[in-house]
N, C-alpha and C positions, 0 to 999 in steps of 0.2 A: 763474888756475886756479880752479876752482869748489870750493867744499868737497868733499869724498869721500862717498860714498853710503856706507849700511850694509851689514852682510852680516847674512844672516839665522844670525848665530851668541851665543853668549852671549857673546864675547869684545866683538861690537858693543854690546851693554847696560853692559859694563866700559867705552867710549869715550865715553856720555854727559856723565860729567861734561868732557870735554877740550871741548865746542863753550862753555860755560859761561866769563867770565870774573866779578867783581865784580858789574859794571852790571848786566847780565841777569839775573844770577844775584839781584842786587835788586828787578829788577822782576817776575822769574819768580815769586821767596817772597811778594812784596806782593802779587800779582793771585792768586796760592793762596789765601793769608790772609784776600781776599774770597768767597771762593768757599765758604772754610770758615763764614763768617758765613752765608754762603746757606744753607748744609747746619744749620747751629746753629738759626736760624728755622724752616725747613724740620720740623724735628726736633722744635723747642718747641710746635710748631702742634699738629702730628702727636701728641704724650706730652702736652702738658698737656688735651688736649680728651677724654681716658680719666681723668683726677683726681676724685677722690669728692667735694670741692668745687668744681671744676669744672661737675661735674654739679651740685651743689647754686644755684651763683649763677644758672646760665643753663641749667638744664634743669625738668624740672616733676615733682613723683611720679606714680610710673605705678599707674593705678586699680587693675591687679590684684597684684602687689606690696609697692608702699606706697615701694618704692625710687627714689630721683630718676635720672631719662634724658634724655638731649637727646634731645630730639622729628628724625625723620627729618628733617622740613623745615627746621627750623634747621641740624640737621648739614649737609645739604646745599647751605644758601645758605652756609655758613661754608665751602665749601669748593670752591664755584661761584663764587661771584660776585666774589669775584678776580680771576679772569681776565679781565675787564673792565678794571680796573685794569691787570694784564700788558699785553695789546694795549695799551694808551693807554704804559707804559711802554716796552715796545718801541719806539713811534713816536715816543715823546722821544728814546730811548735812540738811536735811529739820526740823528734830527739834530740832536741837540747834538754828537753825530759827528763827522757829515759835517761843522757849522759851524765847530767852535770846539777839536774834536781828542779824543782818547782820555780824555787824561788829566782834562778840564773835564766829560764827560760821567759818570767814576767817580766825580768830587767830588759833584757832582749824587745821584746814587743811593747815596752814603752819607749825605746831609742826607734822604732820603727813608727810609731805614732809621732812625732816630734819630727821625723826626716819628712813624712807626711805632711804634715803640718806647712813646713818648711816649702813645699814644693806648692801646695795649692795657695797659698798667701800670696807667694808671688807669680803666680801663673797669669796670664795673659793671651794662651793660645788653646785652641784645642787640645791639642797634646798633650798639655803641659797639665792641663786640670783632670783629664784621664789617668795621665802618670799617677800624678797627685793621690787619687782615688784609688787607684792599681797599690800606692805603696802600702795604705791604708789600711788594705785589706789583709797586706803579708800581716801587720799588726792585728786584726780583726780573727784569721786563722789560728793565728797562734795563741789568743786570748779561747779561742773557743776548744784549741787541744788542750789545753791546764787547767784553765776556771772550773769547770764542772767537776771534775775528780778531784782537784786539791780541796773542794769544799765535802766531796761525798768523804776523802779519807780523813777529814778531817774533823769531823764532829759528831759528835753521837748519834745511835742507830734515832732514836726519839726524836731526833730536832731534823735529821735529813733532807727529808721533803718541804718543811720550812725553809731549811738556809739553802738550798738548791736553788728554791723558787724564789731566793732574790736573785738569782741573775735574769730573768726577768724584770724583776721588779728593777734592778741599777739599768737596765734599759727604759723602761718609764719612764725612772726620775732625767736619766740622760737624754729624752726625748721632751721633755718640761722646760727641762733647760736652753735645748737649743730651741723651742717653740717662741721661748722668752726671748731669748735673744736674736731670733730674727724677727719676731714682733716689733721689737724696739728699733732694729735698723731697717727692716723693711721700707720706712716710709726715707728714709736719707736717699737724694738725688744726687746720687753718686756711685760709684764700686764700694765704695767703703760700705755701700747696704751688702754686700755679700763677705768683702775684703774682712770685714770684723768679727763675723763670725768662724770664720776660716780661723781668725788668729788667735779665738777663744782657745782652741783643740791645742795651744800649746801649755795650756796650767797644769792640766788634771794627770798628764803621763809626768811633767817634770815633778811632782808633789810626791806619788807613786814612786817615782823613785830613788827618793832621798829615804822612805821610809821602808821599803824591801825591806832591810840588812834587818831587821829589830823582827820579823814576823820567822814564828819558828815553820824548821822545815815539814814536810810532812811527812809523818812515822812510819807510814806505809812502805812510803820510797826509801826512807833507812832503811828500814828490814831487810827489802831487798836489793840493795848494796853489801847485805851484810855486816852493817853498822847497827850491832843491836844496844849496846849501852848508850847509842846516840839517840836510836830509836826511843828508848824507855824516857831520854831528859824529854823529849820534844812533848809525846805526849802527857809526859807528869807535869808542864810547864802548860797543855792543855784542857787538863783537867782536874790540876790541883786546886785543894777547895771547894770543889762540887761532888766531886766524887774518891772515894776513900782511896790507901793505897792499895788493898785487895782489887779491888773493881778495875782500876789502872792498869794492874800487873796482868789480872784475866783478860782485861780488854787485848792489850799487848799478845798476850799467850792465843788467842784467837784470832789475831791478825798471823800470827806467825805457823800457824798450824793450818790455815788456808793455804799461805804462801808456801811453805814445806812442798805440801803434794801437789801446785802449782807450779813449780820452780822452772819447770820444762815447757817451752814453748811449746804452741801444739801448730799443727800442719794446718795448711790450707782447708786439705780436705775432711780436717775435724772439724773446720765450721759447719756444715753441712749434714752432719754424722748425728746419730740419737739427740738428746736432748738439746745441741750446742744447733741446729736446725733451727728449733723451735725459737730458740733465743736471738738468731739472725734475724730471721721472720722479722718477729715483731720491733728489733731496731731498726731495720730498714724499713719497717712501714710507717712507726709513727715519724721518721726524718718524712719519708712521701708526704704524707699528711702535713704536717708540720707548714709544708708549704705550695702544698697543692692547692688550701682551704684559702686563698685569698690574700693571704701575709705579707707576700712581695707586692703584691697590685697596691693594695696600700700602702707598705711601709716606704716604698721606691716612690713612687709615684701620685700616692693622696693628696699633698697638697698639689700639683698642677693639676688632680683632677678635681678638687674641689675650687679650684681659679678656673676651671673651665666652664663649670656649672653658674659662676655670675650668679650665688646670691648670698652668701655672708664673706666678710673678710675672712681670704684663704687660711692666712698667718693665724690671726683668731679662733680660728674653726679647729687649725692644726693645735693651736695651746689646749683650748677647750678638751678635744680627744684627749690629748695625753695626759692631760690631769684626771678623766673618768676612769681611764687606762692601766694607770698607778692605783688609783685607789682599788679598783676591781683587782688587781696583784697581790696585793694587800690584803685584803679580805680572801684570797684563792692560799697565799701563804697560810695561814690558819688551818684553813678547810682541809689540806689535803693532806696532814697527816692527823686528821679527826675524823673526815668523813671518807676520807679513801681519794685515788687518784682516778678509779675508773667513774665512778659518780658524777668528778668535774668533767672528765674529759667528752661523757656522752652529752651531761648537757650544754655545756661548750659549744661542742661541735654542731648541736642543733640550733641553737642560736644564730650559729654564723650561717646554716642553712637555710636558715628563715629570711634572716636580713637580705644575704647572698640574691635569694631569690626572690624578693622582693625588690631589690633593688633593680635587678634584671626586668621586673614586669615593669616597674616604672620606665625605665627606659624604654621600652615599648613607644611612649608618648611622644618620643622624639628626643631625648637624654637633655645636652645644655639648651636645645631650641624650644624643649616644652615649656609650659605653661609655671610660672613662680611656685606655686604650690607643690606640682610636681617636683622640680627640682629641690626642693626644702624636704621635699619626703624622702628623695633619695642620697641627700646630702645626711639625713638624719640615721639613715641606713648603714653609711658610714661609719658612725657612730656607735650603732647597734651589734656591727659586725665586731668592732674592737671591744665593745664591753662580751661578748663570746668567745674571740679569741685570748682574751687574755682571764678570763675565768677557767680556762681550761686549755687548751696546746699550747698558747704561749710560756708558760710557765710549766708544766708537766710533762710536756716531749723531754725536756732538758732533765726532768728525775727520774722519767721512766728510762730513756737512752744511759743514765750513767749507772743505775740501779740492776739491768739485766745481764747483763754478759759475765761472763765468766773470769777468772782473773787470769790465768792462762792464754786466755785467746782473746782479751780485752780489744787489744791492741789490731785484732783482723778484724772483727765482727764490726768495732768504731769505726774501723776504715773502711772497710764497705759502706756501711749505713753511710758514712760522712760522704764519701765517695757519687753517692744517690744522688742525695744532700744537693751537692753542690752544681753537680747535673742540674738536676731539676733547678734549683734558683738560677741558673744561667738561663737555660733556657725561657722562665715566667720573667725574667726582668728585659733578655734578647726581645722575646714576644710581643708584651703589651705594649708598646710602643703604637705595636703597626695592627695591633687588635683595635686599640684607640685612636687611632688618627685614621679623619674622613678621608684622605687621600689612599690610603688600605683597607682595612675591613671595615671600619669605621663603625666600629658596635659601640662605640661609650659606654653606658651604662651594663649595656644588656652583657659585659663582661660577668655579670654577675651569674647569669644561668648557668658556666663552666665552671667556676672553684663553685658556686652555692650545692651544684649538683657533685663533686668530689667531694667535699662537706657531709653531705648525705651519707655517702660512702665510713665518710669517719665515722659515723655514726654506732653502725655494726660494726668496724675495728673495733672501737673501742671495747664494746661488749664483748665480742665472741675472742677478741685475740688477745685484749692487755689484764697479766695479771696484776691482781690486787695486792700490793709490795708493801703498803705503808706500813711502819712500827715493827717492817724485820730488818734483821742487818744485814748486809751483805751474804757472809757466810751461810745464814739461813735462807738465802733467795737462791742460793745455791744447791744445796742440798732438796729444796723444792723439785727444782728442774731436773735434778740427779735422781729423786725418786718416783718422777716421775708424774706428780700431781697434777691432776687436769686445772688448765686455768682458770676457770668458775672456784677452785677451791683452796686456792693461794692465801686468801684470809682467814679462813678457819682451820684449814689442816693444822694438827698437833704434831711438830717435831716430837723425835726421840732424843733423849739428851746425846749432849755432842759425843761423850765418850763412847754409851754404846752403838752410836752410827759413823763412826772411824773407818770403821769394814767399808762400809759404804761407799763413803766417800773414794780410797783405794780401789776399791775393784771396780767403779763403773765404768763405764767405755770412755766416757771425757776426761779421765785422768791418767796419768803414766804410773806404772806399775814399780816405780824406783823412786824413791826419791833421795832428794838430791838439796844441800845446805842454797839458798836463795840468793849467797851472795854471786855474782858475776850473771844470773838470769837475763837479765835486763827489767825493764820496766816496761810491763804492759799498758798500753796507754789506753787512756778512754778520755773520750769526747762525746758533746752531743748540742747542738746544732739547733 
């Protein structure tokens, strides 16, 4: 008998801890705990790069002033050229994967976060804190090719969209943390206000990875090695306890009869083809979204543009965010596999259309030169826009991108979408440099009209294009798209049971007409960004 689906009631949010024993419940807190180091960096980048010494090592004074400023074009390679590194991590990240298993690919990207680490502590030159940053990111790519599917294979269809949406949520808390901790050095007249934060990002990988070895592998990935009696301990040691050995063994027997008529890589040009189209679409749209709607202008950037507006402590303003931020995570965790993912994501997206464009008409007044009020409105905005984005895209890109694709072509349809992805965050992080500084466009505020108005756009994404996933399993998200179901009706359509829709599955155009034992396939990857 298969686990029990959720009801979209609050009493199903009171049942998440029952799919949880031990095991899981170890490897669930341990892949948080990385997620929260991502968010800790993330966060350190973002707050130490507004520090008054900061500006003083690696900025220049500015002629009419006298005051020291990192030059556009610095900011901007500091916060661009990363993603170069990302892609190249990504592309480890997915085949140390596929080679060698989950767990060998984590270890990997916590030695790259500690060489990181290493490099920006003791930096001193431009260079040298780009590099820094640059290495950061090989660690940051390859955290975002395994996190997301070690967690989708790994916990029940019911809890999904909850334990998804903490990797989210381990960016909050990792954004809290380092808020805190450049609060506290912020005011030290010295490098050590930047130097100590820097030297925080060496705890949370070295901890990570003394505790790897003990979190079991994921069942998915045995299978498809071909290692099935490996496969059966991983998951009886993830599910022992909550769920009987019947329910264990079916679970198993439906991972492995997916993977069966999967086994065979599919072509380039079966992304593109019937149903495996539709499923591109929509991962490459919500990665656009994801970060079209405003996410780098803040997350890169917020605090030096809340130190530019001159009217609450930056560092403050920055703790204060992330604390609303998390909690709104928090509450979004619940929601989305009770009330659905497309719910949040529409009104999400509206939220941050409102703030967006409001923030933009504020600016209108003159952006940091307006009037106190003004500026406290659009400082508040900032605000407004995180309590939206993290009610809905921030946390929900991440379950709809590992929830759609097919298991066959995982590994293309990710890489394109990631592919986008990373395009576009280069370019919005290249960009707003010279959007916001008076010497180029010099729009401040009114950046807001551009993402508030792609926001808008999310809007109807969400409705007309994301189906409604929550409380099915994979294999059922599959056989949706395989029969063809209009997206409006992803939540109510009635499967046929899996035996008499076998046929199905075999004959449709997205699967190969042979199959073939899983072992030597490889490992189709998925990510999502």
């Amino acid at each position: 008998m298969a686990p029990p689906k959720p009801q979209p009631t609050l009493r199903g949010a009171a049942n998440v801890p029952r799919h949880f024993n031990g095991a899981l419940t170890y490897a669930v807190v341990l892949i948080a705990v990385s997620q929260i180091n991502f968010g800790l960096d993330q966060g350190i980048f973002s707050n130490t790069q507004a520090m008054p010494h900061f500006y003083r090592q690696f900025g220049a004074p500015d002629p009419k002033t006298g005051k020291y400023a990192l030059d556009p074009v610095f900011l901007s390679l500091l916060n661009s050229l990363p993603f170069i590194c990302f892609f190249l991590g990504l592309v480890q990240g997915s085949y140390i994967s596929n080679k060698w298993g989950r767990r060998t690919s984590m270890h990997v990207m916590c030695v790259w976060a500690l060489i990181s680490a290493a490099v920006c502590v003791s930096a001193r030159g431009r260079v040298q804190v780009v590099a820094g940053r640059m290495i950061n990111y090989l660690y940051i790519g390859m955290e975002l090719a395994v996190v997301p599917i070690i967690q989708s294979e790994m916990v029940p269809a019911p809890v999904r969209g909850f334990i998804v949406g903490t990797y989210q949520l381990g960016l909050g808390l990792g954004h809290i943390l380092a808020s805190l901790i450049c609060r506290a050095t912020s005011d030290i007249d010295s490098n050590n206000s930047w130097i100590i934060p820097y030297g925080c990002m060496f705890l949370i990988p070295s901890i990570i990875l003394c505790m790897l070895w003990h979190m079991p592998e994921s069942p998915r990935w045995l299978l498809l090695q071909g290692r099935d009696d490996a496969a059966l301990a991983s998951l009886r040691r993830l599910r022992v306890g909550r769920f009987t050995e019947e329910q264990i063994r079916d679970e198993l027997a439906s991972f492995r009869s997916t993977i069966n008529v999967a086994a065979d890589k599919g072509t380039w040009k079966e992304v593109f083809q019937g149903s495996n189209r539709k499923r591109t679409l929509i991962v490459c749209g919500v990665n656009v979204f994801f970060q079209l709607t405003g996410h780098n202008f803040v997350s890169k950037y917020g605090t030096i543009f809340l130190r530019s507006l001159n009217t609450f402590n930056a560092f403050s303003m920055s703790l204060i965010n992330s604390c609303i931020n998390t909690l709104v995570i928090i509450f979004t965790m619940f929601l989305s596999d009770m009330v659905g993912r497309v719910p949040l994501l529409i009104t999400g997206a509206s939220i941050q259309t409102a703030a967006l464009l409001t923030m933009g008409g504020l600016g209108t007044a003159g952006g940091e030169r307006a009037p106190l009020p003004i500026r406290e409105g659009i400082t508040s905005m900032v605000t407004l826009f995180g309590v939206g984005f993290n009610l809905g895209w921030a946390p929900l890109s991440h379950v709809v991108a590992a929830e759609i694709p097919t298991l066959r072509l995982r590994d293309k349809i990710y890489g394109l979408g990631s592919a986008i992805n990373i395009i576009i965050q280069f370019l919005v992080a290249f960009i707003v440099p010279y959007l916001m500084d008076d010497a180029y466009a010099g729009l401040g505020p009114r950046v807001g009209f551009i993402f508030g108005t792609v926001a808008f756009v999310a809007v109807s994404f969400s409705w007309f294009c994301v189906p409604e996933c929550s409380g099915r399993t994979l294999e059922e998200i599959d056989r949706l798209f395989l029969e063809g179901v209009p997206i409006r009706s992803f939540k109510t359509h009635a499967l046929a049971d899996q035996e008499e829709d076998k046929g199905l599955q075999r004959n449709s155009e997205s699967w190969p007409h042979k199959r073939e034992d899983a072992k030597g396939a490889g490992w189709v990857d998925a990510r999502a960004v």
